[in-house]
matplotlib code that plots the C-alpha trace (Angstrom):
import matplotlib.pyplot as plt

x = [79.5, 76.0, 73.2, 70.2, 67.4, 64.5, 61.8, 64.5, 65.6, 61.8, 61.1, 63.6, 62.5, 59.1, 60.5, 62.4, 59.0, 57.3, 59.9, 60.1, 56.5, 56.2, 59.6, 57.9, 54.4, 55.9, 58.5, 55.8, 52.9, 54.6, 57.3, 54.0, 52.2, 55.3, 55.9, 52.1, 51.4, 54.2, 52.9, 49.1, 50.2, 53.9, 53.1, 50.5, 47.7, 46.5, 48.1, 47.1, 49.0, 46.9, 47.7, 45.8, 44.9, 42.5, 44.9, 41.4, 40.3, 42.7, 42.1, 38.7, 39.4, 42.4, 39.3, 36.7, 38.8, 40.1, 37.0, 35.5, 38.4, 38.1, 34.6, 34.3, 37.4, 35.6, 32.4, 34.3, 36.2, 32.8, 34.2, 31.8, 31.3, 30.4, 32.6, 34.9, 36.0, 34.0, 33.4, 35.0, 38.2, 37.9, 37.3, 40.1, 42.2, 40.9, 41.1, 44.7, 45.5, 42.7, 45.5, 48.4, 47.9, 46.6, 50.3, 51.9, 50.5, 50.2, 53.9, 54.5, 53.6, 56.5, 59.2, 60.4, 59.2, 62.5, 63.2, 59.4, 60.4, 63.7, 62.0, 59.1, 62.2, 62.8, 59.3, 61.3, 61.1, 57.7, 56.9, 58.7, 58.0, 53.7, 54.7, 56.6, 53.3, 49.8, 52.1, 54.5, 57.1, 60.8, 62.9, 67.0, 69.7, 70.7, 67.2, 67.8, 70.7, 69.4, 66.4, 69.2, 71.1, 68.5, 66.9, 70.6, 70.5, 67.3, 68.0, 71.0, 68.4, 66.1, 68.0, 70.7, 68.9, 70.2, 70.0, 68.7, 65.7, 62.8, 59.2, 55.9, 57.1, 60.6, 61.1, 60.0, 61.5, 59.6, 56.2, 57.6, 59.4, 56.8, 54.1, 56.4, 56.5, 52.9, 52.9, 55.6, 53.5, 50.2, 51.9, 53.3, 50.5, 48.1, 50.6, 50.4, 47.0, 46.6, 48.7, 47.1, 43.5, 45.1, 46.5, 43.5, 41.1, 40.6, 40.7, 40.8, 43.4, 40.5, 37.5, 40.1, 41.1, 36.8, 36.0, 39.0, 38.7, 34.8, 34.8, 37.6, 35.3, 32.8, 35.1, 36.7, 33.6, 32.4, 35.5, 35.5, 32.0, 32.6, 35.8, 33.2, 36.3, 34.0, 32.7, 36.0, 37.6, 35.4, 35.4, 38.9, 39.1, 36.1, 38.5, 42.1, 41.4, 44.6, 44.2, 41.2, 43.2, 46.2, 43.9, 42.2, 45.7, 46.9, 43.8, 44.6, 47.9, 47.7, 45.1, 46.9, 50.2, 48.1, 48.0, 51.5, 52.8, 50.5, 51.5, 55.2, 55.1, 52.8, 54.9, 59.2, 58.4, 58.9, 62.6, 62.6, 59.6, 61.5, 64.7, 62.5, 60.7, 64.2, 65.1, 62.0, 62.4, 66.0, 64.7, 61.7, 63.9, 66.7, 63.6, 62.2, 65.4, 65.7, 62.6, 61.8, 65.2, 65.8, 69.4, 71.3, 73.4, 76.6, 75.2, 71.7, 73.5, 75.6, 72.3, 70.7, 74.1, 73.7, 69.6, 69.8, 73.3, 71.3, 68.1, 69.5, 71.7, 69.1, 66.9, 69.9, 71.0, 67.6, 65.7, 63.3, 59.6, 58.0, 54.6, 53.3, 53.1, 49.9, 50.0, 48.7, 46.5, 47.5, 50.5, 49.4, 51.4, 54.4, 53.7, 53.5, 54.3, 57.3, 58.5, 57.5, 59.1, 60.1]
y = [49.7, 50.8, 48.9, 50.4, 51.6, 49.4, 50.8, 51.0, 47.4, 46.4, 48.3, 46.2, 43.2, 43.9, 44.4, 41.3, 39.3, 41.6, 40.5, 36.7, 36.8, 38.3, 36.0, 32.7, 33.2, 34.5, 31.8, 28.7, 29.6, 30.6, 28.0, 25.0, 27.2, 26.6, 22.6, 21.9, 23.5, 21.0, 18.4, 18.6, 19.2, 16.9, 14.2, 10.6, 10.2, 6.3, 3.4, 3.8, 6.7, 9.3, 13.1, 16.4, 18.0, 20.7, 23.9, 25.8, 24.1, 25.0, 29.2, 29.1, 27.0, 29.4, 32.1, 31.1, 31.0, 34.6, 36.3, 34.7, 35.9, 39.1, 40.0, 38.9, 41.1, 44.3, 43.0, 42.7, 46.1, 47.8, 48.7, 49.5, 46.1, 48.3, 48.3, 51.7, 51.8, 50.4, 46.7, 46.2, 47.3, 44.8, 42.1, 43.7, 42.5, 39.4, 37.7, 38.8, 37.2, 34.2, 33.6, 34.0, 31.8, 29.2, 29.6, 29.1, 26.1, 24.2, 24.9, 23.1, 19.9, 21.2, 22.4, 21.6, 24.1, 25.2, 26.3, 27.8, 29.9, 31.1, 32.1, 34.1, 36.8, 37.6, 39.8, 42.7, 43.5, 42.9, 44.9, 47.6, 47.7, 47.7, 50.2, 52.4, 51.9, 51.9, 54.9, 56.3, 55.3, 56.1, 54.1, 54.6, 53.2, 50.8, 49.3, 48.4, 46.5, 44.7, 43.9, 42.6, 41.1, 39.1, 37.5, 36.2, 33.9, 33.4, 32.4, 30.4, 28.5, 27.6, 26.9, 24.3, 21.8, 18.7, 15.8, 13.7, 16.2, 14.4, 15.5, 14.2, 12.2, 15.0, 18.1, 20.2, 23.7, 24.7, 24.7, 25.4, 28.4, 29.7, 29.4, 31.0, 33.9, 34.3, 33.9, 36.8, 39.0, 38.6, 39.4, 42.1, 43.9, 42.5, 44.1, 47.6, 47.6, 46.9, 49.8, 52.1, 51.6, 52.2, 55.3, 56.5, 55.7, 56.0, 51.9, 49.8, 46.6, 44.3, 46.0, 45.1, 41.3, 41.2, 42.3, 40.4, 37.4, 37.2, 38.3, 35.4, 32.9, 33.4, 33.6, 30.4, 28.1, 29.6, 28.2, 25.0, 24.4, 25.2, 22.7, 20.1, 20.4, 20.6, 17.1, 15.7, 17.8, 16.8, 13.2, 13.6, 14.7, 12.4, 9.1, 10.8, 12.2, 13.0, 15.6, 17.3, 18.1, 19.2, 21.8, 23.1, 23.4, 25.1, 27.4, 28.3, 29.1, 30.9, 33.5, 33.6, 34.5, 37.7, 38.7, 38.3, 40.2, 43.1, 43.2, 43.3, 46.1, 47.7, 46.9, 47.2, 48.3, 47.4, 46.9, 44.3, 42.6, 42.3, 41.0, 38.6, 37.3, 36.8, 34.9, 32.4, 32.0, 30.7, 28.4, 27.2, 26.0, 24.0, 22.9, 21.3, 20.4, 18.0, 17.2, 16.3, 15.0, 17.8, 18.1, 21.5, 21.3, 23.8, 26.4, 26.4, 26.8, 30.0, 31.5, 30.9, 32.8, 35.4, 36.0, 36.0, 38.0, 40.6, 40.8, 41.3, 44.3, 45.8, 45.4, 47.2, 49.8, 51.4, 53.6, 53.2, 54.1, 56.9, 55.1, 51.5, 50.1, 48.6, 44.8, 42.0, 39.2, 35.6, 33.9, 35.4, 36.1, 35.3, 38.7, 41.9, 45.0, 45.9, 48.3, 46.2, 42.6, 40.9]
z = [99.7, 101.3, 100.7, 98.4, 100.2, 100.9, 98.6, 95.9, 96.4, 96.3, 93.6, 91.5, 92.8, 91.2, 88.0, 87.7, 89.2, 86.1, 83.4, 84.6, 84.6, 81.1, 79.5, 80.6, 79.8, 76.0, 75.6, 77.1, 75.4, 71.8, 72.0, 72.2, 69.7, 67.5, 68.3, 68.4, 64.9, 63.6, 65.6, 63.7, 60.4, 60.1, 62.3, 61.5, 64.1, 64.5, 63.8, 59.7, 60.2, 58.9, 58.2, 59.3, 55.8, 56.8, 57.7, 57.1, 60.0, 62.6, 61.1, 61.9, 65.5, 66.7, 65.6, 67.4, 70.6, 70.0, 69.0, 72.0, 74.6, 72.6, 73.5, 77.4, 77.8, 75.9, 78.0, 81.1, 81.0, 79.9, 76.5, 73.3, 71.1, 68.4, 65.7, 65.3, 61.3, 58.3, 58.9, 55.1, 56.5, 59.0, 56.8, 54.6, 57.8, 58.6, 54.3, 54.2, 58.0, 56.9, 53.7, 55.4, 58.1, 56.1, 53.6, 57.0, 57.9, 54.5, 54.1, 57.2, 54.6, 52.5, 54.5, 58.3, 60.7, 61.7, 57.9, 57.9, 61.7, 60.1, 57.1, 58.8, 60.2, 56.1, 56.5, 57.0, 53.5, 52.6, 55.9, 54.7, 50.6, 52.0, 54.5, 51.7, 49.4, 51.7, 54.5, 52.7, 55.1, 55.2, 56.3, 57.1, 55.3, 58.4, 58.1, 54.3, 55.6, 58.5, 56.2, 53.7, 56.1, 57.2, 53.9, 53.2, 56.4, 55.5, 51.7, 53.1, 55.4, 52.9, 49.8, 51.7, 53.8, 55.0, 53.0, 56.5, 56.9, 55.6, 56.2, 54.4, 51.3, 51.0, 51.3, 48.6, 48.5, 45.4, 47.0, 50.6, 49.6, 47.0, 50.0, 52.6, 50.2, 50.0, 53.6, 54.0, 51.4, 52.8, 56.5, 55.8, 54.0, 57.1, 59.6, 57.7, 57.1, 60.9, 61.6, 59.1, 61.3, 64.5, 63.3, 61.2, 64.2, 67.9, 68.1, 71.0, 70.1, 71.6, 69.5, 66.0, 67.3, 68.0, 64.6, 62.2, 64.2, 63.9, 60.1, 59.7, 61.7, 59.4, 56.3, 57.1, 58.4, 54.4, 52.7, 54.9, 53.5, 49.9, 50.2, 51.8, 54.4, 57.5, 57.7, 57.1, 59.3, 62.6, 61.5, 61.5, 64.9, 66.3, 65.2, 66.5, 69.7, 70.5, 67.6, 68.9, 72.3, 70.0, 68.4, 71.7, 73.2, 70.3, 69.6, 74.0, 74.1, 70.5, 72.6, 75.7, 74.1, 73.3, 76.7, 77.5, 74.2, 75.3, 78.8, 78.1, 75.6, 77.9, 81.1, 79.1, 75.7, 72.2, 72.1, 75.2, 73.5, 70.3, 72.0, 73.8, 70.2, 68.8, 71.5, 71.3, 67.4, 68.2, 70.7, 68.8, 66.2, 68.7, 70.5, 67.1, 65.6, 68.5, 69.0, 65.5, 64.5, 62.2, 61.6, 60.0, 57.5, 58.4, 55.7, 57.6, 60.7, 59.1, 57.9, 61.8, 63.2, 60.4, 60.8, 65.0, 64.9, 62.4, 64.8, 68.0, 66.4, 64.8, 68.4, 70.2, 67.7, 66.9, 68.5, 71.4, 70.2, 72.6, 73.0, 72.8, 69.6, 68.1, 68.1, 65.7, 66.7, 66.7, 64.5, 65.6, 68.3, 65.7, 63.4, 64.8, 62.9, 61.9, 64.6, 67.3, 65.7, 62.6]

ax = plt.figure().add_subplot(projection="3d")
ax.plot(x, y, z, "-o")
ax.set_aspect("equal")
plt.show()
Protein backbone atom coordinates (compact mmCIF):
# COMPACT_ATOMS: atom_id res chain seq x y z
CA UNK A 1 0.00 0.00 0.00
CA UNK A 2 1.66 3.50 -0.88
CA UNK A 3 2.54 5.62 1.68
CA UNK A 4 0.56 9.09 2.19
CA UNK A 5 2.27 11.97 0.97
CA UNK A 6 4.40 13.97 3.31
CA UNK A 7 2.44 17.20 3.82
CA UNK A 8 -0.68 14.91 4.21
CA UNK A 9 1.04 12.74 6.86
CA UNK A 10 2.22 16.05 8.61
CA UNK A 11 -0.84 17.47 8.43
CA UNK A 12 -2.37 14.69 10.60
CA UNK A 13 0.27 14.65 12.82
CA UNK A 14 -0.72 18.18 13.79
CA UNK A 15 -4.02 17.34 14.38
CA UNK A 16 -3.46 14.58 16.76
CA UNK A 17 -0.60 17.03 18.60
CA UNK A 18 -3.85 19.67 18.46
CA UNK A 19 -6.39 17.03 20.03
CA UNK A 20 -3.74 15.61 22.70
CA UNK A 21 -3.01 19.03 23.43
CA UNK A 22 -6.66 20.09 23.89
CA UNK A 23 -7.87 16.25 25.71
CA UNK A 24 -5.18 16.81 28.47
CA UNK A 25 -5.37 20.30 29.28
CA UNK A 26 -9.53 19.62 29.49
CA UNK A 27 -9.34 16.34 31.37
CA UNK A 28 -6.20 17.79 33.97
CA UNK A 29 -7.36 20.99 34.70
CA UNK A 30 -11.40 19.98 35.15
CA UNK A 31 -10.74 16.65 36.60
CA UNK A 32 -8.58 18.76 39.84
CA UNK A 33 -11.34 21.42 39.57
CA UNK A 34 -13.68 18.38 40.37
CA UNK A 35 -11.46 16.60 43.25
CA UNK A 36 -10.23 19.91 44.73
CA UNK A 37 -13.86 21.35 45.14
CA UNK A 38 -14.56 18.10 47.16
CA UNK A 39 -11.47 18.31 48.81
CA UNK A 40 -12.38 22.11 50.39
CA UNK A 41 -15.79 21.52 51.17
CA UNK A 42 -15.85 17.37 52.40
CA UNK A 43 -12.68 17.06 53.90
CA UNK A 44 -11.29 18.48 57.91
CA UNK A 45 -8.18 20.79 57.78
CA UNK A 46 -6.03 20.70 61.21
CA UNK A 47 -5.74 18.27 63.62
CA UNK A 48 -9.28 19.78 65.39
CA UNK A 49 -10.52 18.84 62.27
CA UNK A 50 -12.29 21.74 61.15
CA UNK A 51 -14.66 22.24 58.04
CA UNK A 52 -14.67 24.92 55.13
CA UNK A 53 -18.16 26.63 55.57
CA UNK A 54 -17.96 29.58 53.36
CA UNK A 55 -18.97 28.25 49.59
CA UNK A 56 -19.52 32.26 49.10
CA UNK A 57 -16.04 32.47 49.55
CA UNK A 58 -14.60 30.28 47.03
CA UNK A 59 -17.57 32.29 44.24
CA UNK A 60 -16.06 35.34 44.79
CA UNK A 61 -12.19 33.81 44.72
CA UNK A 62 -12.73 31.63 41.41
CA UNK A 63 -14.18 35.47 40.40
CA UNK A 64 -11.64 37.46 41.04
CA UNK A 65 -9.15 35.20 39.07
CA UNK A 66 -11.47 35.12 35.98
CA UNK A 67 -12.38 38.67 35.77
CA UNK A 68 -8.78 39.33 36.14
CA UNK A 69 -7.60 36.72 33.19
CA UNK A 70 -10.60 38.17 31.39
CA UNK A 71 -9.50 41.71 31.09
CA UNK A 72 -5.50 41.29 30.37
CA UNK A 73 -6.74 38.99 27.47
CA UNK A 74 -9.33 41.87 26.05
CA UNK A 75 -6.22 44.32 27.01
CA UNK A 76 -3.80 42.18 25.36
CA UNK A 77 -5.75 41.45 22.04
CA UNK A 78 -6.62 45.28 21.91
CA UNK A 79 -10.32 44.53 22.36
CA UNK A 80 -12.92 47.30 23.74
CA UNK A 81 -13.39 46.90 27.76
CA UNK A 82 -16.47 48.70 27.30
CA UNK A 83 -19.38 46.80 28.07
CA UNK A 84 -21.63 45.75 24.76
CA UNK A 85 -25.49 45.06 26.27
CA UNK A 86 -27.06 46.84 29.33
CA UNK A 87 -24.83 46.16 32.38
CA UNK A 88 -28.34 44.78 34.12
CA UNK A 89 -28.23 41.99 31.80
CA UNK A 90 -24.96 41.32 32.84
CA UNK A 91 -25.63 41.21 36.34
CA UNK A 92 -28.83 39.21 35.31
CA UNK A 93 -26.01 36.62 34.40
CA UNK A 94 -23.74 36.79 36.97
CA UNK A 95 -26.88 36.46 40.29
CA UNK A 96 -28.16 33.38 38.59
CA UNK A 97 -24.37 31.77 38.00
CA UNK A 98 -23.51 33.64 41.73
CA UNK A 99 -26.65 31.09 43.07
CA UNK A 100 -25.93 28.31 41.19
CA UNK A 101 -22.54 27.87 41.97
CA UNK A 102 -22.96 28.46 45.47
CA UNK A 103 -26.17 25.31 45.36
CA UNK A 104 -23.22 23.35 43.84
CA UNK A 105 -20.89 23.63 46.32
CA UNK A 106 -23.02 23.57 49.60
CA UNK A 107 -24.49 20.34 48.23
CA UNK A 108 -21.20 19.00 48.25
CA UNK A 109 -21.91 19.04 52.39
CA UNK A 110 -24.91 16.87 51.58
CA UNK A 111 -24.31 14.58 48.96
CA UNK A 112 -20.82 12.86 47.60
CA UNK A 113 -19.45 14.49 44.63
CA UNK A 114 -19.77 11.63 42.45
CA UNK A 115 -23.72 11.65 43.12
CA UNK A 116 -23.46 15.76 42.76
CA UNK A 117 -21.25 15.17 38.93
CA UNK A 118 -23.85 12.54 37.86
CA UNK A 119 -26.62 14.72 38.81
CA UNK A 120 -25.33 17.96 36.99
CA UNK A 121 -25.86 15.68 33.27
CA UNK A 122 -29.92 15.75 34.38
CA UNK A 123 -29.71 19.74 33.15
CA UNK A 124 -30.91 18.62 29.99
CA UNK A 125 -34.28 19.40 30.88
CA UNK A 126 -34.09 22.46 32.69
CA UNK A 127 -31.86 23.65 29.63
CA UNK A 128 -34.42 22.88 27.42
CA UNK A 129 -37.96 23.92 29.39
CA UNK A 130 -35.79 27.82 29.82
CA UNK A 131 -34.78 27.45 26.28
CA UNK A 132 -38.57 26.63 25.20
CA UNK A 133 -39.68 29.71 27.51
CA UNK A 134 -36.97 32.86 27.29
CA UNK A 135 -36.22 31.37 22.94
CA UNK A 136 -38.89 29.69 21.88
CA UNK A 137 -36.94 26.71 21.10
CA UNK A 138 -37.95 23.47 19.47
CA UNK A 139 -36.59 20.76 20.17
CA UNK A 140 -37.03 16.97 18.36
CA UNK A 141 -38.63 14.12 19.75
CA UNK A 142 -35.07 12.20 20.19
CA UNK A 143 -33.95 15.00 22.37
CA UNK A 144 -37.05 14.48 24.75
CA UNK A 145 -35.81 11.08 25.09
CA UNK A 146 -32.17 11.47 25.56
CA UNK A 147 -33.24 14.24 28.07
CA UNK A 148 -35.47 11.48 29.65
CA UNK A 149 -33.20 8.94 29.40
CA UNK A 150 -30.75 10.70 31.23
CA UNK A 151 -32.70 11.99 34.44
CA UNK A 152 -33.62 8.21 35.03
CA UNK A 153 -29.79 7.31 35.56
CA UNK A 154 -29.70 10.17 37.18
CA UNK A 155 -32.75 9.56 39.62
CA UNK A 156 -31.38 5.93 39.95
CA UNK A 157 -27.93 7.66 41.13
CA UNK A 158 -29.28 9.81 43.57
CA UNK A 159 -32.17 8.04 45.18
CA UNK A 160 -29.98 4.46 45.82
CA UNK A 161 -26.71 5.23 47.42
CA UNK A 162 -24.68 2.98 49.25
CA UNK A 163 -25.17 2.37 52.63
CA UNK A 164 -20.99 2.64 53.17
CA UNK A 165 -20.96 6.25 51.59
CA UNK A 166 -20.71 8.52 54.42
CA UNK A 167 -19.89 12.20 54.10
CA UNK A 168 -20.22 15.07 56.78
CA UNK A 169 -22.40 13.64 59.70
CA UNK A 170 -24.54 11.22 56.60
CA UNK A 171 -25.69 11.69 53.63
CA UNK A 172 -28.71 13.61 53.33
CA UNK A 173 -30.60 13.24 50.02
CA UNK A 174 -33.35 15.63 51.06
CA UNK A 175 -31.16 18.71 51.19
CA UNK A 176 -28.61 17.33 48.56
CA UNK A 177 -31.11 16.64 46.05
CA UNK A 178 -33.37 19.72 46.73
CA UNK A 179 -30.01 21.93 46.29
CA UNK A 180 -28.91 20.06 43.14
CA UNK A 181 -32.23 21.05 41.76
CA UNK A 182 -31.78 24.56 42.35
CA UNK A 183 -28.50 24.17 41.09
CA UNK A 184 -29.90 22.43 37.77
CA UNK A 185 -32.66 25.41 37.57
CA UNK A 186 -30.51 28.22 38.09
CA UNK A 187 -27.96 26.57 35.32
CA UNK A 188 -29.99 26.17 32.94
CA UNK A 189 -31.69 29.47 32.91
CA UNK A 190 -27.92 31.10 33.30
CA UNK A 191 -26.89 29.04 30.20
CA UNK A 192 -30.00 30.42 28.07
CA UNK A 193 -29.75 33.72 29.14
CA UNK A 194 -26.01 33.51 28.07
CA UNK A 195 -27.05 32.45 24.82
CA UNK A 196 -29.86 34.83 24.35
CA UNK A 197 -26.99 37.91 24.68
CA UNK A 198 -24.76 36.34 22.25
CA UNK A 199 -27.34 36.09 19.83
CA UNK A 200 -29.10 39.52 20.48
CA UNK A 201 -25.58 41.21 20.42
CA UNK A 202 -22.33 41.51 18.58
CA UNK A 203 -20.49 40.09 21.91
CA UNK A 204 -17.00 39.10 22.40
CA UNK A 205 -17.04 35.69 24.89
CA UNK A 206 -14.16 37.64 26.84
CA UNK A 207 -16.12 41.18 27.15
CA UNK A 208 -19.37 38.72 28.82
CA UNK A 209 -16.83 36.51 31.30
CA UNK A 210 -15.31 40.45 32.06
CA UNK A 211 -18.54 41.84 32.88
CA UNK A 212 -20.55 38.64 34.87
CA UNK A 213 -17.49 37.83 36.59
CA UNK A 214 -16.82 41.41 37.81
CA UNK A 215 -20.68 42.07 38.68
CA UNK A 216 -20.40 38.57 40.66
CA UNK A 217 -17.09 39.78 42.44
CA UNK A 218 -18.82 42.54 43.65
CA UNK A 219 -22.12 40.72 44.36
CA UNK A 220 -20.46 38.06 46.36
CA UNK A 221 -17.63 40.24 48.42
CA UNK A 222 -21.55 42.14 49.30
CA UNK A 223 -23.14 38.97 50.55
CA UNK A 224 -19.84 37.74 52.21
CA UNK A 225 -20.12 40.98 54.27
CA UNK A 226 -23.78 40.99 55.07
CA UNK A 227 -23.16 37.12 56.36
CA UNK A 228 -20.12 38.67 58.44
CA UNK A 229 -18.53 35.55 56.25
CA UNK A 230 -15.43 37.59 55.21
CA UNK A 231 -13.49 37.64 58.36
CA UNK A 232 -14.16 34.18 59.09
CA UNK A 233 -13.42 33.10 55.83
CA UNK A 234 -9.63 34.60 55.69
CA UNK A 235 -9.17 33.55 59.35
CA UNK A 236 -10.04 30.43 58.19
CA UNK A 237 -7.50 30.22 55.59
CA UNK A 238 -4.65 32.22 57.65
CA UNK A 239 -4.81 29.04 60.36
CA UNK A 240 -5.13 26.12 57.47
CA UNK A 241 -2.75 26.89 55.02
CA UNK A 242 -3.05 24.07 53.13
CA UNK A 243 -6.58 25.46 52.39
CA UNK A 244 -5.48 28.75 51.04
CA UNK A 245 -3.27 26.82 48.29
CA UNK A 246 -6.40 24.52 47.67
CA UNK A 247 -8.41 27.65 46.80
CA UNK A 248 -5.66 29.42 44.51
CA UNK A 249 -5.23 26.06 42.80
CA UNK A 250 -8.80 25.66 42.34
CA UNK A 251 -9.64 29.34 41.48
CA UNK A 252 -6.34 28.50 38.52
CA UNK A 253 -7.32 25.63 36.95
CA UNK A 254 -11.12 26.69 37.07
CA UNK A 255 -9.81 29.82 34.58
CA UNK A 256 -7.52 27.85 32.60
CA UNK A 257 -10.01 25.16 31.82
CA UNK A 258 -11.57 28.18 29.90
CA UNK A 259 -8.96 28.30 27.49
CA UNK A 260 -8.86 24.86 26.72
CA UNK A 261 -12.82 24.52 26.22
CA UNK A 262 -12.56 27.49 23.85
CA UNK A 263 -9.69 26.26 21.87
CA UNK A 264 -11.22 22.84 21.24
CA UNK A 265 -14.58 24.00 20.01
CA UNK A 266 -12.69 26.55 18.10
CA UNK A 267 -9.96 24.03 16.81
CA UNK A 268 -12.73 20.19 16.48
CA UNK A 269 -16.05 21.59 17.27
CA UNK A 270 -18.96 21.16 19.52
CA UNK A 271 -19.62 17.50 19.12
CA UNK A 272 -15.73 16.44 19.87
CA UNK A 273 -15.94 18.81 22.83
CA UNK A 274 -19.07 17.27 24.14
CA UNK A 275 -17.68 13.62 23.74
CA UNK A 276 -14.63 14.80 25.46
CA UNK A 277 -16.89 16.42 28.61
CA UNK A 278 -18.64 13.11 28.90
CA UNK A 279 -15.65 11.45 29.06
CA UNK A 280 -14.19 13.53 32.07
CA UNK A 281 -17.51 13.42 34.02
CA UNK A 282 -17.10 9.54 33.94
CA UNK A 283 -13.61 9.80 35.06
CA UNK A 284 -14.12 12.48 37.64
CA UNK A 285 -16.48 10.24 39.36
CA UNK A 286 -13.96 6.74 39.28
CA UNK A 287 -11.29 9.21 40.13
CA UNK A 288 -13.33 10.32 43.43
CA UNK A 289 -14.92 7.11 44.11
CA UNK A 290 -11.44 5.82 44.67
CA UNK A 291 -9.99 8.50 45.93
CA UNK A 292 -12.50 9.26 48.51
CA UNK A 293 -13.62 5.74 49.23
CA UNK A 294 -16.97 6.22 47.74
CA UNK A 295 -18.39 2.95 46.95
CA UNK A 296 -21.62 2.36 44.31
CA UNK A 297 -24.19 0.52 45.07
CA UNK A 298 -25.20 -1.81 41.78
CA UNK A 299 -28.33 0.54 41.18
CA UNK A 300 -25.80 3.72 41.15
CA UNK A 301 -23.71 1.83 38.92
CA UNK A 302 -26.87 0.96 36.44
CA UNK A 303 -27.87 4.65 36.48
CA UNK A 304 -23.83 5.64 35.56
CA UNK A 305 -24.05 2.94 32.49
CA UNK A 306 -27.60 4.32 31.68
CA UNK A 307 -26.57 8.40 31.91
CA UNK A 308 -22.91 7.88 30.03
CA UNK A 309 -24.58 5.17 27.44
CA UNK A 310 -27.39 8.11 26.86
CA UNK A 311 -24.72 10.99 26.34
CA UNK A 312 -22.40 9.51 24.09
CA UNK A 313 -25.49 8.54 21.81
CA UNK A 314 -27.02 11.55 21.90
CA UNK A 315 -23.13 13.27 21.05
CA UNK A 316 -23.00 10.83 17.98
CA UNK A 317 -26.47 10.82 16.61
CA UNK A 318 -27.17 14.60 16.45
CA UNK A 319 -26.19 16.94 14.33
CA UNK A 320 -22.96 18.82 13.86
CA UNK A 321 -23.58 22.74 14.60
CA UNK A 322 -22.35 24.90 11.44
CA UNK A 323 -20.46 27.48 13.63
CA UNK A 324 -18.88 27.68 17.11
CA UNK A 325 -21.03 27.70 19.79
CA UNK A 326 -21.14 30.37 22.54
CA UNK A 327 -19.54 29.10 25.84
CA UNK A 328 -20.24 29.62 29.61
CA UNK A 329 -17.71 30.78 32.10
CA UNK A 330 -16.41 28.67 34.89
CA UNK A 331 -18.27 25.49 36.59
CA UNK A 332 -17.69 26.86 35.11
CA UNK A 333 -16.05 24.99 32.74
CA UNK A 334 -18.64 22.16 33.90
CA UNK A 335 -21.94 24.13 32.22
CA UNK A 336 -22.02 25.09 28.95
CA UNK A 337 -25.12 25.52 26.97
CA UNK A 338 -27.07 23.02 25.89
CA UNK A 339 -25.87 22.39 22.34
CA UNK A 340 -22.41 22.46 23.10
CA UNK A 341 -22.75 20.00 26.58
CA UNK A 342 -24.93 18.76 29.22
Amino acid sequence: MAEPPPSLSAGRDRILLKGAFAVTGIMSTLVIYGLLQEKIMRVPYGPDKEYFMYSLFLVFCNRIVTSAVSAGTLLASKKTLDPVAPVYKYCVVSVSNILTTTCQYEALKYVSFPVQTLAKCAKMIPVMVWSTVIMQKKYKGQEYFFALLVTLGCALFILYPSAGDISRGGESTVWGVSLMVGYLGLDGFTSTFQDKLFKGYDMEIHNQIFYTTLCSCILSFIGLILQNHLLMAVDFIYRHNDCLLDIVFLSTVATASQFFISYTIRTFGALTFATIMTTRQLVSILLSCLWFGHPLSWEQFIGAVIVFSTLYARAFFREKPRTPLPLKYEESAESVPLKVNS
